[in-house]
TIKEMI-753295 format. One line per 10 residues: for each residue x, y, z of N, C-alpha, C. Coordinates in nm, 3 decimals, decimal comma. Each point is the difference from the previous one (the first is absolute). Last residue first. Layout:
TIKEMI-753295
X/Y/Z/X/Y/Z/X/Y/Z ~ ...
END
This chain:
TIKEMI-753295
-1,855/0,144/-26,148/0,017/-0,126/-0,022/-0,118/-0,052/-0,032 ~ 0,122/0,378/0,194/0,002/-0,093/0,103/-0,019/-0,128/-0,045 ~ 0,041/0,400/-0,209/0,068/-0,005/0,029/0,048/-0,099/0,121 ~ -0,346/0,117/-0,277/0,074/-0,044/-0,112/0,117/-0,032/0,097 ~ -0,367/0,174/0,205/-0,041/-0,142/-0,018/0,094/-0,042/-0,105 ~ 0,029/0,473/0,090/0,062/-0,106/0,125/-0,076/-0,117/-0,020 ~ -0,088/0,278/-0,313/0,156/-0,021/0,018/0,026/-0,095/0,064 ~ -0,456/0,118/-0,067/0,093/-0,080/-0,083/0,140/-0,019/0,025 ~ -0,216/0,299/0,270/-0,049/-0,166/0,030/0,060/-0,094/-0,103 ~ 0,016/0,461/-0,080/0,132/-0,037/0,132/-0,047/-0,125/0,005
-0,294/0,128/-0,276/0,122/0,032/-0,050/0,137/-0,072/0,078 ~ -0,435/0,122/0,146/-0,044/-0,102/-0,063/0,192/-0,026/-0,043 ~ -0,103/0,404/0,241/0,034/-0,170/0,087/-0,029/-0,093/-0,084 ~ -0,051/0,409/-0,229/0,168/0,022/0,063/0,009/-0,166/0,104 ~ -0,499/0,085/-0,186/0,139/-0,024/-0,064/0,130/-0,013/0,000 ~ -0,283/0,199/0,296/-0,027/-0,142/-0,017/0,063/-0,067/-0,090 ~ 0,159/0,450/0,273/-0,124/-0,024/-0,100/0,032/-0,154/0,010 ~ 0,275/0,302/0,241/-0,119/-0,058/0,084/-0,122/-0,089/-0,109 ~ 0,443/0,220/-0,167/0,031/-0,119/0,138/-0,119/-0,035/0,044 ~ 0,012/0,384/-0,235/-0,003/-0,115/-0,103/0,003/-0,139/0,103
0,081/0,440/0,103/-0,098/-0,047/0,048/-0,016/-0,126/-0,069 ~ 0,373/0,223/-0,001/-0,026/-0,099/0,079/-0,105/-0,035/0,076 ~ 0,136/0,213/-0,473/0,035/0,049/0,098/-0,081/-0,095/0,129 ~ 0,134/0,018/-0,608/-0,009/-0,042/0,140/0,004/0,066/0,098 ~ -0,067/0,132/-0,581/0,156/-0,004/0,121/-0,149/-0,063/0,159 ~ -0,050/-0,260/-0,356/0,054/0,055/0,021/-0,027/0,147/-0,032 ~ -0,300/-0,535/0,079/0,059/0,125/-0,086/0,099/0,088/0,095 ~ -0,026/-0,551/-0,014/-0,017/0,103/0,069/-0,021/0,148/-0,067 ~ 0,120/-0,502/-0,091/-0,094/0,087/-0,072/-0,038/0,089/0,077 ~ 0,395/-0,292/-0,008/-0,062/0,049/0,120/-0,076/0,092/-0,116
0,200/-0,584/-0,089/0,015/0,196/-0,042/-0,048/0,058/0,091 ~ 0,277/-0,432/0,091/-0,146/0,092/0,023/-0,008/0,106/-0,066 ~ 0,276/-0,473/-0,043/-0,006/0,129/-0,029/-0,107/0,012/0,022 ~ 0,277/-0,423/0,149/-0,116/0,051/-0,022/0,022/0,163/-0,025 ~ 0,316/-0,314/0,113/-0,078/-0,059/0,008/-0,118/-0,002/-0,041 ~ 0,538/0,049/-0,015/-0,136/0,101/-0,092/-0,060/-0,110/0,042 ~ 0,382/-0,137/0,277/-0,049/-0,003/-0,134/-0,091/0,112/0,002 ~ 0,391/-0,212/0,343/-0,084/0,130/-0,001/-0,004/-0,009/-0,133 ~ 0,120/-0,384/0,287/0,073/0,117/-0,059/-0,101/0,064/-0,062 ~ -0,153/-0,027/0,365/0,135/-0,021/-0,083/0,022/-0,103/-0,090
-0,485/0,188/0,107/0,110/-0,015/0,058/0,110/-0,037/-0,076 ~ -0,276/0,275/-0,275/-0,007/-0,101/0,102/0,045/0,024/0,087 ~ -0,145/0,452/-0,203/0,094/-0,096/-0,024/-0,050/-0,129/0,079 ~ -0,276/0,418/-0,289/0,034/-0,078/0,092/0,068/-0,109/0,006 ~ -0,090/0,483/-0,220/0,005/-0,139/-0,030/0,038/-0,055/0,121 ~ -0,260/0,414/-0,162/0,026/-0,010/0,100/0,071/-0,156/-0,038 ~ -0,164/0,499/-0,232/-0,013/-0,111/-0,013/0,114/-0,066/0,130 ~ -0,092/0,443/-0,058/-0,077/0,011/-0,096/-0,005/-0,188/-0,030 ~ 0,090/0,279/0,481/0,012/-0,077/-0,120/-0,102/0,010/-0,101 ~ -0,017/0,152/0,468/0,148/0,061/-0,066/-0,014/-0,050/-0,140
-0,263/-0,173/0,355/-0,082/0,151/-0,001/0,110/0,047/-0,118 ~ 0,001/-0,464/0,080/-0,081/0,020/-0,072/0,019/0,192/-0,019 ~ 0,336/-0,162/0,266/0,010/-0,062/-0,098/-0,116/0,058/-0,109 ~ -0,044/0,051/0,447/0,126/0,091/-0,074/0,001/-0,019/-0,109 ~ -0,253/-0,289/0,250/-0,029/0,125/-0,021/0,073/0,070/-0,069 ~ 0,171/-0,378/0,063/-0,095/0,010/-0,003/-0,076/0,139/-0,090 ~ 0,504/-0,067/0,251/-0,147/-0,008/-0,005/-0,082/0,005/-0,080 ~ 0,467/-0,085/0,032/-0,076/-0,095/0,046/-0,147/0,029/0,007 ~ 0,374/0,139/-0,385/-0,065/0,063/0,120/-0,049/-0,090/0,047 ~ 0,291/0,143/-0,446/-0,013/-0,071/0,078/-0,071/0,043/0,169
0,038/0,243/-0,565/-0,023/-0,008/0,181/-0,041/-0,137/0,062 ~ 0,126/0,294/-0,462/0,023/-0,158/0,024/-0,008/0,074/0,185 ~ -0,099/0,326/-0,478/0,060/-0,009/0,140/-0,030/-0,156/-0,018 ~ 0,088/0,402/-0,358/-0,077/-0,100/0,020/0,065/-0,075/0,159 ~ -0,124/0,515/-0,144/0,112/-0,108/0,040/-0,066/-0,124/0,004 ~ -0,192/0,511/-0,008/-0,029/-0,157/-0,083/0,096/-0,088/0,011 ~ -0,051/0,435/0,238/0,126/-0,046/-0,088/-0,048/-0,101/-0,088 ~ -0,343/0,177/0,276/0,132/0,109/-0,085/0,080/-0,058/-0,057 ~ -0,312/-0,309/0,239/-0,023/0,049/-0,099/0,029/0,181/-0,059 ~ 0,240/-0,255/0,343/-0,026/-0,090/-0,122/-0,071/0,092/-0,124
0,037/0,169/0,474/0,131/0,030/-0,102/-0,003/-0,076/-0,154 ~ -0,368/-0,048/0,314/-0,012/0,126/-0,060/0,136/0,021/-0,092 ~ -0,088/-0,404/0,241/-0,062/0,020/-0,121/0,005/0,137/-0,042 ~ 0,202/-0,068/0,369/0,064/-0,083/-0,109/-0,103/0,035/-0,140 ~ -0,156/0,205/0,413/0,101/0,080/-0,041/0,095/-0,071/-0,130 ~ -0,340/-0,299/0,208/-0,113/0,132/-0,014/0,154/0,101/-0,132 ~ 0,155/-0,336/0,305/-0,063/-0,043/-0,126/-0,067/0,079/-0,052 ~ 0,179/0,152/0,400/0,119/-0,007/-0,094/-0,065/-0,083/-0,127 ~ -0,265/0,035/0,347/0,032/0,154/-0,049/0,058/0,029/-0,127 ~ -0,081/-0,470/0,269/-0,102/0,098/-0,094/0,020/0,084/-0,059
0,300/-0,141/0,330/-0,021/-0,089/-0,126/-0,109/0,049/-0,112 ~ 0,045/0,154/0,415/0,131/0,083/-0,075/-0,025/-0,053/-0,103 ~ -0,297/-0,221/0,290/-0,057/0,184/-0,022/0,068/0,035/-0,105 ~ 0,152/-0,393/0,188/-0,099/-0,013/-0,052/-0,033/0,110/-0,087 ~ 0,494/-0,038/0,144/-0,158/-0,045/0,071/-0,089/0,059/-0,082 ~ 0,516/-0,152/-0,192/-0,121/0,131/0,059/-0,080/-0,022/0,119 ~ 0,349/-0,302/-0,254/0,008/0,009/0,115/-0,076/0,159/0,047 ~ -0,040/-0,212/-0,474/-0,028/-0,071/0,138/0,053/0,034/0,101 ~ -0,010/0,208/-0,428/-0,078/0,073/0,164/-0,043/-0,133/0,050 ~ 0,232/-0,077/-0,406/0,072/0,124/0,036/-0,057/0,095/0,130
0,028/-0,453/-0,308/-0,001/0,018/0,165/-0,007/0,157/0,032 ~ 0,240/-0,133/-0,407/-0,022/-0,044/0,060/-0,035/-0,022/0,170 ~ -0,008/0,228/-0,516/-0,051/0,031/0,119/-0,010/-0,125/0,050 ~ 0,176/0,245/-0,534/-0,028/-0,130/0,081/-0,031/0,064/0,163 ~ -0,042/0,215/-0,499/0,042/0,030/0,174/-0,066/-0,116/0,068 ~ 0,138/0,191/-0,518/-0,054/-0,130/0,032/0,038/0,022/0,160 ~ 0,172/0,272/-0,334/-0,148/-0,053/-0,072/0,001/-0,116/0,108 ~ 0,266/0,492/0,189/-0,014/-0,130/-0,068/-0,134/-0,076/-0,073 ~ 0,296/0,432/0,214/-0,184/-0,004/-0,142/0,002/-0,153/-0,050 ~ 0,289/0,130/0,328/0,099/0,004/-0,158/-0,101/0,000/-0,052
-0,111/0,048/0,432/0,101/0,126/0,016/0,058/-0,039/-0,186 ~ -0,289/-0,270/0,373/-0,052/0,049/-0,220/0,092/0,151/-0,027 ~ 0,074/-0,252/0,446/0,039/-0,107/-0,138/-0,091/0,084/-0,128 ~ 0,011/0,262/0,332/0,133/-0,071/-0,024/-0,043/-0,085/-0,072 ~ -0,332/0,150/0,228/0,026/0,078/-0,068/0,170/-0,044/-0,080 ~ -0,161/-0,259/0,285/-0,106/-0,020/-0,160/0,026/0,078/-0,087 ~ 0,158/0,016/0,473/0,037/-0,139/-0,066/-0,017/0,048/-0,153 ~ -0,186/0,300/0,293/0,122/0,006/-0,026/0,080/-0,133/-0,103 ~ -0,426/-0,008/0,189/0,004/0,064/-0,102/0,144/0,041/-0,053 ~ -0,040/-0,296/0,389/-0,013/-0,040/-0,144/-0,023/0,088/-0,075
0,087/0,215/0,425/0,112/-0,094/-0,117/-0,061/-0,099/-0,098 ~ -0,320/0,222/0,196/0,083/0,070/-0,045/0,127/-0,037/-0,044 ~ -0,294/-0,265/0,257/-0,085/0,044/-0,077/0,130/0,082/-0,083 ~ 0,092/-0,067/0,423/0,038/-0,151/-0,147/-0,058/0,055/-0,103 ~ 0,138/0,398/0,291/-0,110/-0,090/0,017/0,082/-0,133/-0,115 ~ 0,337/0,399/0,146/-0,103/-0,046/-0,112/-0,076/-0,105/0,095 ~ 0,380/0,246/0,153/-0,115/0,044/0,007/-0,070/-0,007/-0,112 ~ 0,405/-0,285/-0,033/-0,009/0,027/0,171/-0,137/0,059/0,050 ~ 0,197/0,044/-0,469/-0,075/-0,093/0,027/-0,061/-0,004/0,114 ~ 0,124/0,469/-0,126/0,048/-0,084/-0,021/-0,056/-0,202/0,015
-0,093/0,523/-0,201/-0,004/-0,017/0,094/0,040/-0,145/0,005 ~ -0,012/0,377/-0,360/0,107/-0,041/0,138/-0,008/-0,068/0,108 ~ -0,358/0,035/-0,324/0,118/-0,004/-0,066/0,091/-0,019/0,056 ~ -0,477/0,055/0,115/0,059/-0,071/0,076/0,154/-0,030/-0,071 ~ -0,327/0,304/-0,197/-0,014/0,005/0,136/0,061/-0,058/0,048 ~ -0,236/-0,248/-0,348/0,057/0,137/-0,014/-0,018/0,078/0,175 ~ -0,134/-0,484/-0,213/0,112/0,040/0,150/0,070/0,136/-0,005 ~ -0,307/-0,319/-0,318/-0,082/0,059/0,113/0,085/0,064/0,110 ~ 0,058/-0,224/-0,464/-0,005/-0,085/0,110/-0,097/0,055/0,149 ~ 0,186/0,307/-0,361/-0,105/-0,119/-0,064/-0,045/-0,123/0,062
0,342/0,332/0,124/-0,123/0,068/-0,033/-0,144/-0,083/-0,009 ~ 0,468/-0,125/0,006/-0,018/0,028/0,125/-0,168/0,017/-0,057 ~ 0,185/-0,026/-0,391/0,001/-0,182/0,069/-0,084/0,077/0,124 ~ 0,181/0,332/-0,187/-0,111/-0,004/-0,087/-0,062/-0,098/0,075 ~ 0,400/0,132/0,165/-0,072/0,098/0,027/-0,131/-0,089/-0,027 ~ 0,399/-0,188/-0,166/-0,013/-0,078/0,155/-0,148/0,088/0,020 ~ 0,184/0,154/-0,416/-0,090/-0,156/-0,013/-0,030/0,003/0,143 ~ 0,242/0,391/0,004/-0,080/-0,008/-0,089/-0,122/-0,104/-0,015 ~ 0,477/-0,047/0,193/-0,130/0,069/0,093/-0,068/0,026/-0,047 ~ 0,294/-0,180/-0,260/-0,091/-0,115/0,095/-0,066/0,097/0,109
0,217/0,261/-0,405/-0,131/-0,099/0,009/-0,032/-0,102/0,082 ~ 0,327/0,297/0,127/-0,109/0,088/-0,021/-0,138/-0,082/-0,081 ~ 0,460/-0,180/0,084/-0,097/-0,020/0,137/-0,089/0,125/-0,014 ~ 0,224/-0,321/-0,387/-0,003/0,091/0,090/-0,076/0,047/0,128 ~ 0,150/-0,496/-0,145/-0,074/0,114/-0,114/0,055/0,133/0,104 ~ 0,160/-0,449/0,081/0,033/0,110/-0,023/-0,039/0,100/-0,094 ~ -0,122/-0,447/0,156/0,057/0,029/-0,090/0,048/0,101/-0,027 ~ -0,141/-0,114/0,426/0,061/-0,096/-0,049/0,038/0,014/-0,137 ~ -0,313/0,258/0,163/0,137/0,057/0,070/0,099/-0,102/-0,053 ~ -0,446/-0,130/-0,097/0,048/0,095/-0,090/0,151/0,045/0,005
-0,242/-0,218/0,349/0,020/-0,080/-0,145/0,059/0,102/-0,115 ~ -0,127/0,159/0,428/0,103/-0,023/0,018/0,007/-0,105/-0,157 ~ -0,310/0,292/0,136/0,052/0,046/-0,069/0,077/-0,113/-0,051 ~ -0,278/-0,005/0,342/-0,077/-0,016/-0,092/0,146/0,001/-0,129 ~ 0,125/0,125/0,432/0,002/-0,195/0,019/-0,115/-0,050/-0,164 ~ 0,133/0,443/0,119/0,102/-0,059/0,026/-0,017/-0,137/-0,060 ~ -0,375/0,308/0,159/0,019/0,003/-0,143/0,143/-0,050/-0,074 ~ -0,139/-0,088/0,481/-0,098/-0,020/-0,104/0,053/-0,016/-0,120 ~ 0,385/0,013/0,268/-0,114/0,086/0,010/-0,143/-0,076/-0,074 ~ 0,470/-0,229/0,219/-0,036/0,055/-0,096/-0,156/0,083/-0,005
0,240/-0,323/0,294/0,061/0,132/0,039/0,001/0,097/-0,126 ~ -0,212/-0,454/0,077/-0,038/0,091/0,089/0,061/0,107/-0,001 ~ -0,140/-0,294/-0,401/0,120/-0,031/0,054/-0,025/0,182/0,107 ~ -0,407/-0,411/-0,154/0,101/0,147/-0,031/0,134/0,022/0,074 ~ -0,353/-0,392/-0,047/0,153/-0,016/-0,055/0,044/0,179/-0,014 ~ -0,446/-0,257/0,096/0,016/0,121/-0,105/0,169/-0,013/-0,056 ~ -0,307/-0,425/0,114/0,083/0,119/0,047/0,028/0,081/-0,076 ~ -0,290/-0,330/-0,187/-0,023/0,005/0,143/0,095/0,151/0,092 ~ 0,131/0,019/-0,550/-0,021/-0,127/0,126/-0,065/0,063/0,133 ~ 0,031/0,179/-0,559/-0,039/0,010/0,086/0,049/-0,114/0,072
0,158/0,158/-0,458/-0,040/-0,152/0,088/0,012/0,136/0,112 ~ 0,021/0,085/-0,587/0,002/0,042/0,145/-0,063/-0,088/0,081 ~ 0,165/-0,051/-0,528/-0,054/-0,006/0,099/0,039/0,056/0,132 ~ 0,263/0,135/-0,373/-0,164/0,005/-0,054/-0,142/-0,084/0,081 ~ 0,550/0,043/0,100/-0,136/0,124/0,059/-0,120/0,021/-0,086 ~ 0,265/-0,495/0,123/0,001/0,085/-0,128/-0,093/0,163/0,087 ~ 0,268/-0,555/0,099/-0,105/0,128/0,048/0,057/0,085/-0,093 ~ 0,032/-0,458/-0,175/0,074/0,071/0,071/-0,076/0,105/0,101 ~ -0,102/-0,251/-0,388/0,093/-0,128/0,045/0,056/0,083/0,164 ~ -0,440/0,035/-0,412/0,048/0,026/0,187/0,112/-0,107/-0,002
-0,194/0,057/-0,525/0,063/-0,076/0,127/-0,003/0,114/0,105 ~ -0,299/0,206/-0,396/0,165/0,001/0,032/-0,003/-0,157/0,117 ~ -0,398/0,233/-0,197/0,037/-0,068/-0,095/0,146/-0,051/0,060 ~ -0,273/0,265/0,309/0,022/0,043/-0,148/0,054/-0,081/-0,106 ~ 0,052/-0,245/0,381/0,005/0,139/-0,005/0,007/0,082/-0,048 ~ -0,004/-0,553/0,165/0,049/0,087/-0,115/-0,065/0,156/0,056 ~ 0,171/-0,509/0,221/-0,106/0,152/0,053/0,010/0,055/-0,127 ~ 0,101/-0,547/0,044/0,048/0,139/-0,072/-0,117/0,069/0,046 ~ 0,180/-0,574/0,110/-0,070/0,124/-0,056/0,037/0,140/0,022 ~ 0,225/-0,362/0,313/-0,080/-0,013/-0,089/-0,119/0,080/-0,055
0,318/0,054/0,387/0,015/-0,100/-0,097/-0,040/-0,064/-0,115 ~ 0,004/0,498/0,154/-0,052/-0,128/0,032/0,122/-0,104/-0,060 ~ 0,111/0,470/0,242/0,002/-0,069/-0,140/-0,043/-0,102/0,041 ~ -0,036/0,474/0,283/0,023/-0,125/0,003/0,006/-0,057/-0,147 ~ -0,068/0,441/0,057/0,066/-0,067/0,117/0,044/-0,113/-0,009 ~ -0,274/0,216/-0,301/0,113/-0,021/-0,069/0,075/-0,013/0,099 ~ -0,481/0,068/0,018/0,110/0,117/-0,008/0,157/0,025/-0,020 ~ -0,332/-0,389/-0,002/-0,092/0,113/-0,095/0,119/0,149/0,035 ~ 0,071/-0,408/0,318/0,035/0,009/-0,180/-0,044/0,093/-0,070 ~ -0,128/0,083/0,399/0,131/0,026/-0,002/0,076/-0,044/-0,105
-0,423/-0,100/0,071/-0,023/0,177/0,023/0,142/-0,032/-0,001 ~ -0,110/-0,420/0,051/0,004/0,010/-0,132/-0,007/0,176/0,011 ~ 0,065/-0,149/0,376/0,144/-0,071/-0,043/-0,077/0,065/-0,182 ~ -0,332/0,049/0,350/0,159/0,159/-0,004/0,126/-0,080/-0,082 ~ -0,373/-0,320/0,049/-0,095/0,156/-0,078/0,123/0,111/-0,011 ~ -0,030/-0,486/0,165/0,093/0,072/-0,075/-0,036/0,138/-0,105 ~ -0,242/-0,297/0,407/-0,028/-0,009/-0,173/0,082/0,046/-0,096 ~ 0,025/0,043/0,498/0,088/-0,108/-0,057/-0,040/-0,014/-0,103 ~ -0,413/0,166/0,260/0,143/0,045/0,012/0,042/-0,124/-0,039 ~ -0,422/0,034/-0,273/0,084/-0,049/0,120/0,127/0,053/0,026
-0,295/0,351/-0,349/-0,003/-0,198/0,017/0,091/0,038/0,178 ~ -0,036/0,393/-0,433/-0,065/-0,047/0,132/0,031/-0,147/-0,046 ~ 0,098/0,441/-0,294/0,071/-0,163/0,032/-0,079/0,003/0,133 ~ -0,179/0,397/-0,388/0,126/-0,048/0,157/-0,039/-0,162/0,008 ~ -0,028/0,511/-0,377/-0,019/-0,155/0,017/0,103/-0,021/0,134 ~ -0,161/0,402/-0,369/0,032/-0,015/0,107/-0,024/-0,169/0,083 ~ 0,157/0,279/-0,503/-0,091/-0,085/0,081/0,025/-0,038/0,113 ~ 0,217/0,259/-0,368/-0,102/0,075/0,111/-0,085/-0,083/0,117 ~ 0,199/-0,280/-0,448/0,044/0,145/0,031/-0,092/0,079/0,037 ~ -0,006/-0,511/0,032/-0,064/0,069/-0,066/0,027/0,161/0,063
0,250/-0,536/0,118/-0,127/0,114/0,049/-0,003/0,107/-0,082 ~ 0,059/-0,547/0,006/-0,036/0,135/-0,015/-0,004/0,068/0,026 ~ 0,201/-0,521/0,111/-0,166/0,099/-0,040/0,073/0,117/-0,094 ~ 0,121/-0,552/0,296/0,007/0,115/-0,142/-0,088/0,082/-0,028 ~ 0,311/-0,428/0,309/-0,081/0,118/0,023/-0,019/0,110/-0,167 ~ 0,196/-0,464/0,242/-0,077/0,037/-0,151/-0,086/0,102/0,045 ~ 0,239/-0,122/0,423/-0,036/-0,093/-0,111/-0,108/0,052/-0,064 ~ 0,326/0,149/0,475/-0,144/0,018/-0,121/0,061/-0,090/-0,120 ~ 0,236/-0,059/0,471/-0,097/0,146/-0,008/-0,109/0,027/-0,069 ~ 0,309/-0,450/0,179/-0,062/0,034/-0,117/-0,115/0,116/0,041
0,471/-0,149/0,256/-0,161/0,032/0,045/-0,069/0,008/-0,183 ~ 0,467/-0,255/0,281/-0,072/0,100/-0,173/-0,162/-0,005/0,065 ~ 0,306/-0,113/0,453/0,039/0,003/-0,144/-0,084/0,054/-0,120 ~ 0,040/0,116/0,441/-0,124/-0,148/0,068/0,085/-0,061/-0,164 ~ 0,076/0,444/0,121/0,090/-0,106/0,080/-0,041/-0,115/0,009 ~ -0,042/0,250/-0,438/0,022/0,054/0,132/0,080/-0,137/0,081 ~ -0,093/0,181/-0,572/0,049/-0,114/0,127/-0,016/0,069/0,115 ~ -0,276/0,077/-0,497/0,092/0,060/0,059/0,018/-0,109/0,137 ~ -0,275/0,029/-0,515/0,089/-0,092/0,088/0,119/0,101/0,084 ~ -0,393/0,081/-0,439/0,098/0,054/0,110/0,006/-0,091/0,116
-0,287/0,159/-0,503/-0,029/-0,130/0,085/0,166/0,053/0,088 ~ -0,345/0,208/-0,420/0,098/-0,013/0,120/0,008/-0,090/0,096 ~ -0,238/0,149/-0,479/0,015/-0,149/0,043/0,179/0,026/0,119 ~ -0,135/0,458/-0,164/-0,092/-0,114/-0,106/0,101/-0,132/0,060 ~ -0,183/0,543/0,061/0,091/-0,093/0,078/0,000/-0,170/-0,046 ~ -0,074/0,584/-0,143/-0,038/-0,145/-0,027/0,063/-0,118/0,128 ~ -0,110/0,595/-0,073/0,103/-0,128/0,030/-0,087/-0,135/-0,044 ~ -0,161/0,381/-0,224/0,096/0,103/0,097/0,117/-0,120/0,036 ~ -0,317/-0,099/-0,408/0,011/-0,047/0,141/0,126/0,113/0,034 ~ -0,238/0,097/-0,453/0,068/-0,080/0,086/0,019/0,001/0,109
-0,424/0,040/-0,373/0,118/0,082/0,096/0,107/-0,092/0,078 ~ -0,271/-0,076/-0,489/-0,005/-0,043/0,141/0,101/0,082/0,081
END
């Protein structure tokens, strides 16, 4: 039997605000299967980014275990890479500055992080734009930038939270179209949280859906879709049979 890239086995998490303990998620437990591409949909507040942030060792449940390769997540590790909604580049750094910069942090040399930062740039789609700085980037482009960075350690596992919700429409597309292309080079096993739908089915090799809060496994969709994708797929009958399942999983 192959082993699970990550596991996430009976999570459950209690965090306080101002109203007092919000219960986030209860007995949460799956799989995901090395290379496998898989996304979290459900209700905003389903704790879809609280459990993407246990799975990356941000946060510690209160209850239950992320494993990883066989290992505990107690911590962040560069064998996972986390995407957020924001790119988070730091503005007075270059493209290839801001790809590098994990590395810079350990002090490799700087003939191999320009080396790796080069390959990443390349592979994302931003050759050409090395020096150039956030300020004249599209969104579209700082998330590649984003992405390109977090797989800057060849990580096994690229979490994504959100990562073209604040696109428009069009950008959104592009950049799913361009995700799947980096995916299937690297094979990385990925975790994508997303509100849409669509997104969801066109990206995935399986789709689980959360409650409301606290946020359970409600339902797994596989996506029998064939692969590699391109957005015509969006218009076929199948691609809405699919999404229909979702969203009737997701409304309960």
């Amino acid at each position: 039997m192959t082993q699970s890239a990550l596991r996430v086995e009976r999570v459950a998490h209690v965090y306080d605000d101002q109203h007092g303990q919000v219960d986030a998620l209860d007995n949460i437990s799956f799989e995901i299967k090395p290379g496998e591409f898989v996304c979290l949909v459900g209700p905003s507040g389903s704790g879809k980014s609280t459990l993407l942030r246990i799975m990356a060792g941000l946060i510690q449940p209160q209850q239950g275990r992320v494993w990883l390769a066989g290992q505990v997540v107690t911590t962040p590790r560069s064998s996972i890479g986390i995407v957020f909604q924001k790119a988070n580049l730091m503005p007075w750094r270059t493209v290839r500055d801001n790809v590098g910069l994990p590395l810079e942090m350990e002090h490799l040399p700087p003939d191999e992080i320009r080396r790796r930062a080069q390959a990443l740039i390349e592979l994302v789609g931003l050759a050409g734009f090395e020096e150039a700085y956030p300020r004249g980037l599209s969104g579209g482009m700082e998330q590649r930038v984003a992405i390109a960075r977090a797989l800057i350690h060849n990580p096994a596992v690229l979490l994504l939270d959100e990562p073209f919700g604040s696109l428009d429409a069009l950008t959104r597309e592009r950049m799913a179209l361009e995700l799947t292309r980096i995916w299937s080079t690297q094979k990385t096993t990925v975790v994508m949280v997303t509100h849409s739908i669509q997104e969801a089915v066109f990206l995935s090799d399986r789709v689980l859906v959360m409650t409301d809060r606290p946020g359970r496994i409600a339902v797994t969709v596989p996506i029998d879709l064939p692969r590699p994708r391109d957005l015509s797929l969006l218009q076929e009958e199948r691609f809405a049979e699919t999404a229909g399942k979702i969203r009737q999983a997701i409304a309960g």
